[in-house]
PyMOL Python script that loads the backbone (N, CA, C, O; Angstrom):
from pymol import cmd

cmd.read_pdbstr("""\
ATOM      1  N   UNK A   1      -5.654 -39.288   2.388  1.00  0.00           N
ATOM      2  CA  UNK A   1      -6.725 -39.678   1.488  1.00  0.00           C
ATOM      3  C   UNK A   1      -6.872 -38.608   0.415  1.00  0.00           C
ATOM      4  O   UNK A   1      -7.374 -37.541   0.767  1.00  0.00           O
ATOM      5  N   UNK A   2      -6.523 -38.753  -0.755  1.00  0.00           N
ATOM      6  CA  UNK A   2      -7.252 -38.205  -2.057  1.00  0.00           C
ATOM      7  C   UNK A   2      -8.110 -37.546  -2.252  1.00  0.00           C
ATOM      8  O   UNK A   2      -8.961 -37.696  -1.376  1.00  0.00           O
ATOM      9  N   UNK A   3      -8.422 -36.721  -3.102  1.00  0.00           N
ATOM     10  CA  UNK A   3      -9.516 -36.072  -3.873  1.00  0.00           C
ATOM     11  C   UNK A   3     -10.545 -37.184  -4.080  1.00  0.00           C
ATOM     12  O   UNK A   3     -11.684 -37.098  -3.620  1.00  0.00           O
ATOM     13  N   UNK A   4     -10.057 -38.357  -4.871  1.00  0.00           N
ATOM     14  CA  UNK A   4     -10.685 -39.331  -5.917  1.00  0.00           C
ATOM     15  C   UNK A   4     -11.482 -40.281  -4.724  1.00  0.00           C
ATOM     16  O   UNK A   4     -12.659 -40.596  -4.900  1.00  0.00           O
ATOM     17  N   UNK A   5     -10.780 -40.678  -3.577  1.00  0.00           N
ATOM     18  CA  UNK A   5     -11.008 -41.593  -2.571  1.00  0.00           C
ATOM     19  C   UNK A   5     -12.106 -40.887  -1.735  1.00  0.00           C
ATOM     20  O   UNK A   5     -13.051 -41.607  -1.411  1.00  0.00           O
ATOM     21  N   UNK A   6     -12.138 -39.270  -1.233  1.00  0.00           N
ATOM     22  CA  UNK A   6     -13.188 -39.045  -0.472  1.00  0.00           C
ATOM     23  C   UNK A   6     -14.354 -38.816  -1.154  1.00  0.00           C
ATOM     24  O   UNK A   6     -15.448 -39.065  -0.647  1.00  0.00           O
ATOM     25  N   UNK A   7     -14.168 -38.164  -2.753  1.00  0.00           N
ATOM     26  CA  UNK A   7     -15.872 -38.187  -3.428  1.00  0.00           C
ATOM     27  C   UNK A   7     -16.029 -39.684  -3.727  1.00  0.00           C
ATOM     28  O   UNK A   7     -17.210 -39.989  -3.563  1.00  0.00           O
ATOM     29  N   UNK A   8     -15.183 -40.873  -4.155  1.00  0.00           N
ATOM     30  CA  UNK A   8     -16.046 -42.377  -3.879  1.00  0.00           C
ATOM     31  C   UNK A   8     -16.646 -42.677  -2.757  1.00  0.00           C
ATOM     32  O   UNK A   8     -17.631 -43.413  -2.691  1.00  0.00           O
ATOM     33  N   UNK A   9     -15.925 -41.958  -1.500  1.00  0.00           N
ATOM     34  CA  UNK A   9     -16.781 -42.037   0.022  1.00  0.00           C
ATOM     35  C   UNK A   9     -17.569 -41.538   0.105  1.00  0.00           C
ATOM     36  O   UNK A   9     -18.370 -41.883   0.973  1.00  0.00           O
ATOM     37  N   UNK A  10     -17.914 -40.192  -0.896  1.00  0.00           N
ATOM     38  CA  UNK A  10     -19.209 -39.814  -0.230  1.00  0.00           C
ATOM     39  C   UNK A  10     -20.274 -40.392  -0.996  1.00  0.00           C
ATOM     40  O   UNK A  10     -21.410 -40.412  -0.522  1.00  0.00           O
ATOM     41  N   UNK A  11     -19.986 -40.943  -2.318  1.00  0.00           N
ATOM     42  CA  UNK A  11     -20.940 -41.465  -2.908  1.00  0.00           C
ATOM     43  C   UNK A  11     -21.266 -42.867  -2.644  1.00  0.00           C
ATOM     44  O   UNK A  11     -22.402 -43.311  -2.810  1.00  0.00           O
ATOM     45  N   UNK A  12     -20.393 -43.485  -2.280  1.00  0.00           N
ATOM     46  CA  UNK A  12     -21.066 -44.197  -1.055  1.00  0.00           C
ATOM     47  C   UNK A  12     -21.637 -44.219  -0.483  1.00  0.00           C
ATOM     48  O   UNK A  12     -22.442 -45.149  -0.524  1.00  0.00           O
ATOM     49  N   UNK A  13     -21.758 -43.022   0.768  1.00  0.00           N
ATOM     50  CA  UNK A  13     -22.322 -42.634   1.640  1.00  0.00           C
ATOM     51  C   UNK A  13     -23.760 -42.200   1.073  1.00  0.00           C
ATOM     52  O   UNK A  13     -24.752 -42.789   1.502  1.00  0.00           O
ATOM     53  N   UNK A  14     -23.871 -41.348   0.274  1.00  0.00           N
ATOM     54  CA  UNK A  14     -24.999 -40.912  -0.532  1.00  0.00           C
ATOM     55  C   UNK A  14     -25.953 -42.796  -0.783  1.00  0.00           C
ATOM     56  O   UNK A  14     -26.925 -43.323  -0.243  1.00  0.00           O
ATOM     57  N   UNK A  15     -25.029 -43.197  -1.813  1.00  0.00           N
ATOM     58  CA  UNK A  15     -26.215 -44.522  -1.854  1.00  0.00           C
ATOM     59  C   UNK A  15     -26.480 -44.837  -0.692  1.00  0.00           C
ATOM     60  O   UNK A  15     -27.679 -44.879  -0.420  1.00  0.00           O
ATOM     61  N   UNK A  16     -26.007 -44.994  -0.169  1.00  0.00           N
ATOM     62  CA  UNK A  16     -26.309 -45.823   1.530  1.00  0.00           C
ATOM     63  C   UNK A  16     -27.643 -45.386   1.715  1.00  0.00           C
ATOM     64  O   UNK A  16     -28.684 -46.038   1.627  1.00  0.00           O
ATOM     65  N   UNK A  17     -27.414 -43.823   2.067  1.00  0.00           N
ATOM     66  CA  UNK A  17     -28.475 -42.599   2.846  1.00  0.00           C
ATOM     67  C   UNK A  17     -29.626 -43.153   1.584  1.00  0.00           C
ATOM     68  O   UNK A  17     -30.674 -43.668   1.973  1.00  0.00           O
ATOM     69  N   UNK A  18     -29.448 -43.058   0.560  1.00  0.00           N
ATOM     70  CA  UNK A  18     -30.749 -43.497  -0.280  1.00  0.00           C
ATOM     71  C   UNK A  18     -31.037 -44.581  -0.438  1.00  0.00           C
ATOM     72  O   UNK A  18     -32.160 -44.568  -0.942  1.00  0.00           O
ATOM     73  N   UNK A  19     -30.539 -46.046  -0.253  1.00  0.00           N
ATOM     74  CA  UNK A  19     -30.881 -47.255  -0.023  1.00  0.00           C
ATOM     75  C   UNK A  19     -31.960 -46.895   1.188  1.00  0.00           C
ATOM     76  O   UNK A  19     -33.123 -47.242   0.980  1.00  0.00           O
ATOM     77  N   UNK A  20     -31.714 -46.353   2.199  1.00  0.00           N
ATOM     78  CA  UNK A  20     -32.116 -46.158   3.638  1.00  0.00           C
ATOM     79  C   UNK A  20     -33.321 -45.565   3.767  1.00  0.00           C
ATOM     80  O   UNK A  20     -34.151 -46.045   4.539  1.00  0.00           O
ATOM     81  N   UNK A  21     -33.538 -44.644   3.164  1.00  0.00           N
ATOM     82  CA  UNK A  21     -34.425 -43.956   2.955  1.00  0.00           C
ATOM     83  C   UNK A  21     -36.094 -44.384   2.086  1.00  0.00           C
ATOM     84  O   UNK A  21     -37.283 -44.225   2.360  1.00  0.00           O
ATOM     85  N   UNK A  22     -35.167 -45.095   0.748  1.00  0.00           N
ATOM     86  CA  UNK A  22     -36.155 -45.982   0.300  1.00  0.00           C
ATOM     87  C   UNK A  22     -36.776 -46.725   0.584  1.00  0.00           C
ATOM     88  O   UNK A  22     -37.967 -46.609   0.298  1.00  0.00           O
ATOM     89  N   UNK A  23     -36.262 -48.026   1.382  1.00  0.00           N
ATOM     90  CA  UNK A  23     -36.653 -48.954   2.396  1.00  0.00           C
ATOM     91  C   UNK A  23     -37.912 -48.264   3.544  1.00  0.00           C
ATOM     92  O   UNK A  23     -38.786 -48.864   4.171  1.00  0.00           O
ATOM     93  N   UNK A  24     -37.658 -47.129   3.513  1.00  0.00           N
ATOM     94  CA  UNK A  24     -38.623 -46.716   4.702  1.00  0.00           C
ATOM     95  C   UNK A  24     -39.181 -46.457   5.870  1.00  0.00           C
ATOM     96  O   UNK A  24     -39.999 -45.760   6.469  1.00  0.00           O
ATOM     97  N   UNK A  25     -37.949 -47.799   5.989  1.00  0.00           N
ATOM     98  CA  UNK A  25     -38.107 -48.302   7.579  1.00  0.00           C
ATOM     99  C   UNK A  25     -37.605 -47.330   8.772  1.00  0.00           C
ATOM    100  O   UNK A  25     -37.952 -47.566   9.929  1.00  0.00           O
ATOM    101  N   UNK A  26     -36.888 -46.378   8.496  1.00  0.00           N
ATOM    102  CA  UNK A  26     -36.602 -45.822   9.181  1.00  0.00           C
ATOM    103  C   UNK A  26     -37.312 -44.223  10.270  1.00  0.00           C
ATOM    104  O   UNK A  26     -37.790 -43.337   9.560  1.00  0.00           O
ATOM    105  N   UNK A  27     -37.330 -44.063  11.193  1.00  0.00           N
ATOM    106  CA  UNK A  27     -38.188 -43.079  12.205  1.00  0.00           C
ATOM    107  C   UNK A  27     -38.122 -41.623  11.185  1.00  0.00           C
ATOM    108  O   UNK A  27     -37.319 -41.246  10.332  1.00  0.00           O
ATOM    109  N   UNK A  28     -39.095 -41.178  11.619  1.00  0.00           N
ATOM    110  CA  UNK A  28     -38.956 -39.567  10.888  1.00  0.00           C
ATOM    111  C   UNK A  28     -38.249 -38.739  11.178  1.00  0.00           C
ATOM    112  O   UNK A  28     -38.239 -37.620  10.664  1.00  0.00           O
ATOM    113  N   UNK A  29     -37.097 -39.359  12.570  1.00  0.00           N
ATOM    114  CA  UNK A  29     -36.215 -38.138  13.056  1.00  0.00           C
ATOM    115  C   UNK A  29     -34.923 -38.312  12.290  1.00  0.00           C
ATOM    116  O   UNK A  29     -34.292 -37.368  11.817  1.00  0.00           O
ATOM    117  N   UNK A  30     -34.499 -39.852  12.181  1.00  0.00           N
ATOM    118  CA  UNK A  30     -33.327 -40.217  11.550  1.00  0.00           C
ATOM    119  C   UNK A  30     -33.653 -40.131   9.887  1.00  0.00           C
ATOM    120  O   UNK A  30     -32.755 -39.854   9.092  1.00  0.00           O
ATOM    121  N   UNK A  31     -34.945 -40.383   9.489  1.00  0.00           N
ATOM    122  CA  UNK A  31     -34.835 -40.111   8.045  1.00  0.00           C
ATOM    123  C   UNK A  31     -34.708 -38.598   7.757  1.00  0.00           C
ATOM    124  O   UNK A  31     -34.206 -38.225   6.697  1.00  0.00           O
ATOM    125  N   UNK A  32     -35.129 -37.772   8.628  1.00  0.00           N
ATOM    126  CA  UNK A  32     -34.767 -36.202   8.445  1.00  0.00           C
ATOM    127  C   UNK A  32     -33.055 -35.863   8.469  1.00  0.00           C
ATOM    128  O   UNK A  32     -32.434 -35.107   7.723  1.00  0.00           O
ATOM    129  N   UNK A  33     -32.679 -36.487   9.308  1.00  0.00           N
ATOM    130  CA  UNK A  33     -31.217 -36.410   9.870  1.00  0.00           C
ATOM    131  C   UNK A  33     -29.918 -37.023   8.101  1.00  0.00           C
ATOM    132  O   UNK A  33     -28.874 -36.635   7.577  1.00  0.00           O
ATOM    133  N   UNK A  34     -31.011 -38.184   7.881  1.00  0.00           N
ATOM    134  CA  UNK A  34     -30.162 -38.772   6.793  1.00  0.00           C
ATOM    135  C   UNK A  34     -30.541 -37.938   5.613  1.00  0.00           C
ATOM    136  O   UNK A  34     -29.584 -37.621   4.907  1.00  0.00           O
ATOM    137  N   UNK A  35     -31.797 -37.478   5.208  1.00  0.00           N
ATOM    138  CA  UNK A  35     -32.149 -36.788   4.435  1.00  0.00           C
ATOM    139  C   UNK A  35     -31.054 -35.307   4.422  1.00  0.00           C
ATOM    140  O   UNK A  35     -30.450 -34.958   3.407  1.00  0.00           O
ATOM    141  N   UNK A  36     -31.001 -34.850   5.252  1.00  0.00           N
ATOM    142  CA  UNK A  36     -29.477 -33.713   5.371  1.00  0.00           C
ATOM    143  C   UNK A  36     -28.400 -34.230   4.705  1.00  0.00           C
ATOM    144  O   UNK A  36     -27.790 -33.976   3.666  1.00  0.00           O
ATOM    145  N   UNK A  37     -28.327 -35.149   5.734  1.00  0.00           N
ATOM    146  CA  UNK A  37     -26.646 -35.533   5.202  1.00  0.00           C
ATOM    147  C   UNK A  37     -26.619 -35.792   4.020  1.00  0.00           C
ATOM    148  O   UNK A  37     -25.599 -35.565   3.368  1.00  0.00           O
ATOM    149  N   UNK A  38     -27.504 -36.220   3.571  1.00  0.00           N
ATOM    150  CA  UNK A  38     -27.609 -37.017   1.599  1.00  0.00           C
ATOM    151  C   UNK A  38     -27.525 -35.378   1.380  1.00  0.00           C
ATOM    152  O   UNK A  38     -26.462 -35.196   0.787  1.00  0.00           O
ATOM    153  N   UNK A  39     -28.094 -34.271   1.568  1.00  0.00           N
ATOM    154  CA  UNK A  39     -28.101 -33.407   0.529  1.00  0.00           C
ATOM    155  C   UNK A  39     -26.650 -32.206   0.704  1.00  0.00           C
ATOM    156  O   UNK A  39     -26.337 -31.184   0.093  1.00  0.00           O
ATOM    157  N   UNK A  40     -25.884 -33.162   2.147  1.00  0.00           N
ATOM    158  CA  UNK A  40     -24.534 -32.198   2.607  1.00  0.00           C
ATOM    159  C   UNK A  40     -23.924 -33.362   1.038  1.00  0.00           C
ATOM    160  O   UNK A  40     -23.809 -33.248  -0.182  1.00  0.00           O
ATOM    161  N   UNK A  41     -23.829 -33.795   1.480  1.00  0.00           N
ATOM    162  CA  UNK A  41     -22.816 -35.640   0.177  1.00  0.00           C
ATOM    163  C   UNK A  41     -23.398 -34.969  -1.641  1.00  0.00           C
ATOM    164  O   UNK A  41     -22.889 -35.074  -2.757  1.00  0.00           O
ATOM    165  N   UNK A  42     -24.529 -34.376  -1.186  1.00  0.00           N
ATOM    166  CA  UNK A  42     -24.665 -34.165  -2.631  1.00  0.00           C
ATOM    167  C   UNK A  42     -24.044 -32.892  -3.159  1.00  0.00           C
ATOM    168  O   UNK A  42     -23.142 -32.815  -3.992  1.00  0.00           O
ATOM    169  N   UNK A  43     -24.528 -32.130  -2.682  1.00  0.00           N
ATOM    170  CA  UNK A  43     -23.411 -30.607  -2.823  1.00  0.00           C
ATOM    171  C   UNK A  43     -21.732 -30.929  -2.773  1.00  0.00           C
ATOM    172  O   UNK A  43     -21.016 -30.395  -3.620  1.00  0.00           O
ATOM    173  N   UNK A  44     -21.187 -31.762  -1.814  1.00  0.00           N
ATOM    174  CA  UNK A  44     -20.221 -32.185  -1.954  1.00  0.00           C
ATOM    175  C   UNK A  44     -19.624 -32.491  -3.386  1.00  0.00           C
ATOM    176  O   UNK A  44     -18.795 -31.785  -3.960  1.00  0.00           O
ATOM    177  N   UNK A  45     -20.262 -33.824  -3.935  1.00  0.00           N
ATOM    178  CA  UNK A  45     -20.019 -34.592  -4.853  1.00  0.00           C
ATOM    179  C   UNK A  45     -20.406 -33.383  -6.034  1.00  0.00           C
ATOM    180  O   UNK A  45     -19.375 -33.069  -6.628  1.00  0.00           O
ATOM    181  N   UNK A  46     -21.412 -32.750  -6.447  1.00  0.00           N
ATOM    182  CA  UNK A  46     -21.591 -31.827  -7.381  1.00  0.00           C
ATOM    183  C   UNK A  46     -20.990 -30.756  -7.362  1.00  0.00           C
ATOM    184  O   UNK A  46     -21.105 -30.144  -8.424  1.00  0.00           O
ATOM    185  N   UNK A  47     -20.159 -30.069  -6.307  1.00  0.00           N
ATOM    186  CA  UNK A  47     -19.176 -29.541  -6.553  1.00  0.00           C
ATOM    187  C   UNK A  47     -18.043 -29.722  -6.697  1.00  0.00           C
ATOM    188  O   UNK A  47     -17.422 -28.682  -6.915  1.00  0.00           O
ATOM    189  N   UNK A  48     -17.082 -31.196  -6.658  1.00  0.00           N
ATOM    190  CA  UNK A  48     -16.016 -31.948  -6.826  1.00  0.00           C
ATOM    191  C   UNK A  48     -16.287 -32.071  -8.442  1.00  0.00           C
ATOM    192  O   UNK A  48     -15.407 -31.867  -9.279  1.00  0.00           O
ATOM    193  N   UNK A  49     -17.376 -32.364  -8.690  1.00  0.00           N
ATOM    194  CA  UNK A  49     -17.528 -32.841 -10.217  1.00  0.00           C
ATOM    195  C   UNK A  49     -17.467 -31.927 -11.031  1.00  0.00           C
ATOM    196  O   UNK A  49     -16.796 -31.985 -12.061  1.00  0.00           O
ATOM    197  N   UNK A  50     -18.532 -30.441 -10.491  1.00  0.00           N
ATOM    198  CA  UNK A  50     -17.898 -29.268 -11.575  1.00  0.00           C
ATOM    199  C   UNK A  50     -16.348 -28.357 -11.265  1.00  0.00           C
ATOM    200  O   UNK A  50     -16.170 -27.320 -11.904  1.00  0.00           O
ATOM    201  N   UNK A  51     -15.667 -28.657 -10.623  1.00  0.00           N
ATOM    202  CA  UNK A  51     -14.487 -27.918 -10.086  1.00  0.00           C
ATOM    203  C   UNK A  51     -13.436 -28.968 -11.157  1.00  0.00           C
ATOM    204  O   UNK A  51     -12.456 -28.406 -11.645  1.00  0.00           O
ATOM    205  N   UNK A  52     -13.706 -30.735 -11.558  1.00  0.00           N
ATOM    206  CA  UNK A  52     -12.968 -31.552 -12.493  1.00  0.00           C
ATOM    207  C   UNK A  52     -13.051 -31.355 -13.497  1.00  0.00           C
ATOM    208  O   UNK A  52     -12.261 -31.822 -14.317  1.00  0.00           O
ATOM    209  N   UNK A  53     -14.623 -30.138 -13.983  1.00  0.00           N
ATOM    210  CA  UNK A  53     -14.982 -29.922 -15.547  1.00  0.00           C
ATOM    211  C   UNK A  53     -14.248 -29.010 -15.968  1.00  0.00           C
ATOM    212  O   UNK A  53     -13.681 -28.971 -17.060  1.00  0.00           O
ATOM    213  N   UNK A  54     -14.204 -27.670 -14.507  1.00  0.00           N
ATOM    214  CA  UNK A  54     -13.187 -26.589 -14.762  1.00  0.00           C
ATOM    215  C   UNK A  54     -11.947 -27.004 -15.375  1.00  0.00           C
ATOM    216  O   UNK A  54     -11.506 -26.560 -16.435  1.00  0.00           O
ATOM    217  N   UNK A  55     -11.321 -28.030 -14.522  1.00  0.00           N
ATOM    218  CA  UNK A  55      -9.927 -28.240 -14.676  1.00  0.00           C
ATOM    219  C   UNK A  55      -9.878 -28.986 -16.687  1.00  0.00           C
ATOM    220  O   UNK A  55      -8.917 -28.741 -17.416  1.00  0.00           O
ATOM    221  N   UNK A  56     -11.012 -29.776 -17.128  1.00  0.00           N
ATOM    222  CA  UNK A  56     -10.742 -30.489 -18.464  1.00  0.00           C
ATOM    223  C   UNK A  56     -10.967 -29.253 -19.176  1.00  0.00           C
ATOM    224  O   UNK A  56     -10.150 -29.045 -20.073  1.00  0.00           O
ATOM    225  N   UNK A  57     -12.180 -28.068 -18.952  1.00  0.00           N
ATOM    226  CA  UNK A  57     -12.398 -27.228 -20.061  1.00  0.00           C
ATOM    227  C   UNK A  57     -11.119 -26.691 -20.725  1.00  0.00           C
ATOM    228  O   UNK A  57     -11.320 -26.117 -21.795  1.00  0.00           O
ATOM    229  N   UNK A  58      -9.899 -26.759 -20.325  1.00  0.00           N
ATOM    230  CA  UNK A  58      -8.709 -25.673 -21.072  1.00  0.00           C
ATOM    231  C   UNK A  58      -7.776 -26.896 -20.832  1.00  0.00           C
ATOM    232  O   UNK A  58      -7.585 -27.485 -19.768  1.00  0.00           O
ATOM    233  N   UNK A  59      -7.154 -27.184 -22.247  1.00  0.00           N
ATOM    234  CA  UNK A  59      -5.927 -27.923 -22.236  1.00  0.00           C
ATOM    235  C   UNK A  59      -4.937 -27.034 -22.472  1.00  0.00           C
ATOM    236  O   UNK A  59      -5.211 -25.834 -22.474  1.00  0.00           O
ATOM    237  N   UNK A  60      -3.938 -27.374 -22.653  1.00  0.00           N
ATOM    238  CA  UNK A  60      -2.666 -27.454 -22.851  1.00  0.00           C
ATOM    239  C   UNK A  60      -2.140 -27.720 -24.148  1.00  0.00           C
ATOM    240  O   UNK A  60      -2.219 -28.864 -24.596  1.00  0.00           O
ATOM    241  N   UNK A  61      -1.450 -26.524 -25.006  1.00  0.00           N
ATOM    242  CA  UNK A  61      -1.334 -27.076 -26.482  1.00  0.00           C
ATOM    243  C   UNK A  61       0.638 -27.803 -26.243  1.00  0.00           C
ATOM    244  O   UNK A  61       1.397 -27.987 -25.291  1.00  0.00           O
ATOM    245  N   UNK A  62       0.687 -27.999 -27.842  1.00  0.00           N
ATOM    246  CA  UNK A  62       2.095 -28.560 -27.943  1.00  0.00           C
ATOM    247  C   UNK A  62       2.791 -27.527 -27.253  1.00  0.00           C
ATOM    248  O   UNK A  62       3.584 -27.824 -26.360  1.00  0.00           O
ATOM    249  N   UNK A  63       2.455 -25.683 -27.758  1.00  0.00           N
ATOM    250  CA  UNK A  63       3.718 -24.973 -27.417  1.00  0.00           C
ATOM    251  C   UNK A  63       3.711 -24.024 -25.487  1.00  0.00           C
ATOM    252  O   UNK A  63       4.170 -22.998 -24.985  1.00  0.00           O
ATOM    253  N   UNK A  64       2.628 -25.578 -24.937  1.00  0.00           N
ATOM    254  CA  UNK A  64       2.970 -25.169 -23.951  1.00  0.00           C
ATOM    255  C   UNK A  64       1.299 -23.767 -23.274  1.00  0.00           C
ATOM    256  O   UNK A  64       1.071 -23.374 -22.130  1.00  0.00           O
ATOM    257  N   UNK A  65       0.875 -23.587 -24.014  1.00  0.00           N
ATOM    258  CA  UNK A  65      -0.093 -22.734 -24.027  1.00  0.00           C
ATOM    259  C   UNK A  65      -1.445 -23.300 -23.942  1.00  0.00           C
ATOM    260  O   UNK A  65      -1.772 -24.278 -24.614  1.00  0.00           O
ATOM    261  N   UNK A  66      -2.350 -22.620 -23.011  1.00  0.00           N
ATOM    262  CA  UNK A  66      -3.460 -23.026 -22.687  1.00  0.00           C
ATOM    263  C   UNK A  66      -4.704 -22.558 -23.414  1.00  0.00           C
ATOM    264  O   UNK A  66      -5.004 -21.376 -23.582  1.00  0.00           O
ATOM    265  N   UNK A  67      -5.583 -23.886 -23.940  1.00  0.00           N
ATOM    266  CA  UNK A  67      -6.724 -23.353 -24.926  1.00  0.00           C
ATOM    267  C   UNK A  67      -7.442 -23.670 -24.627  1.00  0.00           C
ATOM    268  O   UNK A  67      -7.495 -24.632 -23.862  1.00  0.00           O
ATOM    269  N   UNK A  68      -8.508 -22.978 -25.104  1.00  0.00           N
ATOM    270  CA  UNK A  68     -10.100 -23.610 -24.465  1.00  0.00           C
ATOM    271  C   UNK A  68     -10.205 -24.978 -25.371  1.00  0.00           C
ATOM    272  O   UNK A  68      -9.718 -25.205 -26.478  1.00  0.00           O
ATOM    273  N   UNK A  69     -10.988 -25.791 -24.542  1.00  0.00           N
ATOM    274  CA  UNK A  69     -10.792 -27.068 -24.844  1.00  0.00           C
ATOM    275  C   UNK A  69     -12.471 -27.193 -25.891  1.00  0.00           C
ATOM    276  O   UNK A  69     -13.443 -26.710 -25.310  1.00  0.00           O
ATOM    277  N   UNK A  70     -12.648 -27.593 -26.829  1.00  0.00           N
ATOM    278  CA  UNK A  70     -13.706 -27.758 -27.982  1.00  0.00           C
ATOM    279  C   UNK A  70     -14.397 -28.983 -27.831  1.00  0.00           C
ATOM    280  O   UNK A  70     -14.043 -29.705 -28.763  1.00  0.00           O
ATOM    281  N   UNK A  71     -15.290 -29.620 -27.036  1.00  0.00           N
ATOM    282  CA  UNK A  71     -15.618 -30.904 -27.023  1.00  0.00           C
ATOM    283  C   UNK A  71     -16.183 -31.232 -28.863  1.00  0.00           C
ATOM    284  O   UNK A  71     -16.484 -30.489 -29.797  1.00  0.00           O
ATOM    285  N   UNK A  72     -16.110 -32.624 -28.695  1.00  0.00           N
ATOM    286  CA  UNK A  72     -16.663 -33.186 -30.087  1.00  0.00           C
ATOM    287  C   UNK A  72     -18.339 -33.761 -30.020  1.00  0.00           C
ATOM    288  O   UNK A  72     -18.685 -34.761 -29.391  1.00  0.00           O
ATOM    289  N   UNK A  73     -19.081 -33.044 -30.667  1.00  0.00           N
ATOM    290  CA  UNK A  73     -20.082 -33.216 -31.271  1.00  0.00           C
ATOM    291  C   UNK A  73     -20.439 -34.711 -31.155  1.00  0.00           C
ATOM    292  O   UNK A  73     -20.505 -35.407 -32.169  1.00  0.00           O
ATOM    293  N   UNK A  74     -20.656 -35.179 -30.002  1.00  0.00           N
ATOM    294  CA  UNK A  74     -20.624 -36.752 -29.770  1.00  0.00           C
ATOM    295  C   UNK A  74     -20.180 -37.698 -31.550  1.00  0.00           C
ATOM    296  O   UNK A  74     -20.807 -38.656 -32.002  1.00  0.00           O
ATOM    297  N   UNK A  75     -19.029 -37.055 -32.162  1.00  0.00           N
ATOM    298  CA  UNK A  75     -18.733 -37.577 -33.241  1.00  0.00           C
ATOM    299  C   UNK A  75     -19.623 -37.398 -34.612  1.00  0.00           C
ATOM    300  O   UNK A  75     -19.214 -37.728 -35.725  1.00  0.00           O
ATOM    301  N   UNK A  76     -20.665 -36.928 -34.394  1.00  0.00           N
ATOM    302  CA  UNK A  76     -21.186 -36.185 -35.203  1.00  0.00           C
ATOM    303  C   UNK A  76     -21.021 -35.212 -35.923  1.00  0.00           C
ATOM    304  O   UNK A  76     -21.125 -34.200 -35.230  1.00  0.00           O
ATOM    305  N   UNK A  77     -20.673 -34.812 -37.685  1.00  0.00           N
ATOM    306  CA  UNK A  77     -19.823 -33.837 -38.042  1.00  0.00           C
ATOM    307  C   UNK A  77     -20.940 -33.104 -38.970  1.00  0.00           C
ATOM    308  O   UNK A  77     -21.659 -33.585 -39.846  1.00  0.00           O
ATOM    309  N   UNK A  78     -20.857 -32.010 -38.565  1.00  0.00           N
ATOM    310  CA  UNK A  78     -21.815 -30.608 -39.176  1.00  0.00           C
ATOM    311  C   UNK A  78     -21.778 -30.264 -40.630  1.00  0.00           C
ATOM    312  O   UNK A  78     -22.599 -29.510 -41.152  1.00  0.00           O
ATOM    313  N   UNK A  79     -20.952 -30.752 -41.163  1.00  0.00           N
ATOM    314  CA  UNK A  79     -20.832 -30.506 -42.406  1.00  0.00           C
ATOM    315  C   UNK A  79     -21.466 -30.802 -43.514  1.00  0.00           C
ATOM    316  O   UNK A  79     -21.055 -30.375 -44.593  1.00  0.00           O
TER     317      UNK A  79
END
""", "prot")
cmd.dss("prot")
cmd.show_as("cartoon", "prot")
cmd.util.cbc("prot")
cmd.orient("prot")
């Protein structure tokens, strides 16, 4: 299993735990229990997501050389 396949599992898992939670219905021992796990799935997932930002911040030029990568001004030009 993938990188890509276990953070869709955990975010899965995450909605689930918060569908679950919302509803209400559940005892104060298991909503404590799910309340964990949602916040193990969340650290998970928020560190998968900034470890993918690491990897976009620096491309790769033509001659092979790595640059910091310049996002665009949501297309908006300063000039």
């Amino acid at each position: 299993m993938g990188n890509e396949q276990k953070f869709a599992d955990a975010m899965q898992e995450l909605e689930e735990i918060v569908r679950k939670l919302e509803q209400g219905d559940v005892q104060l021992e298991e909503a404590i229990d799910l309340y964990k796990k949602g916040m193990e799935l969340s650290h998970f997932c928020h560190d998968k997501l900034q470890n993918a930002e690491k990897q976009l911040i620096s491309i790769v030029n033509e001659n092979g050389e790595k640059q910091n990568f310049e996002p665009i001004n949501n297309g908006v030009d300063n000039n």
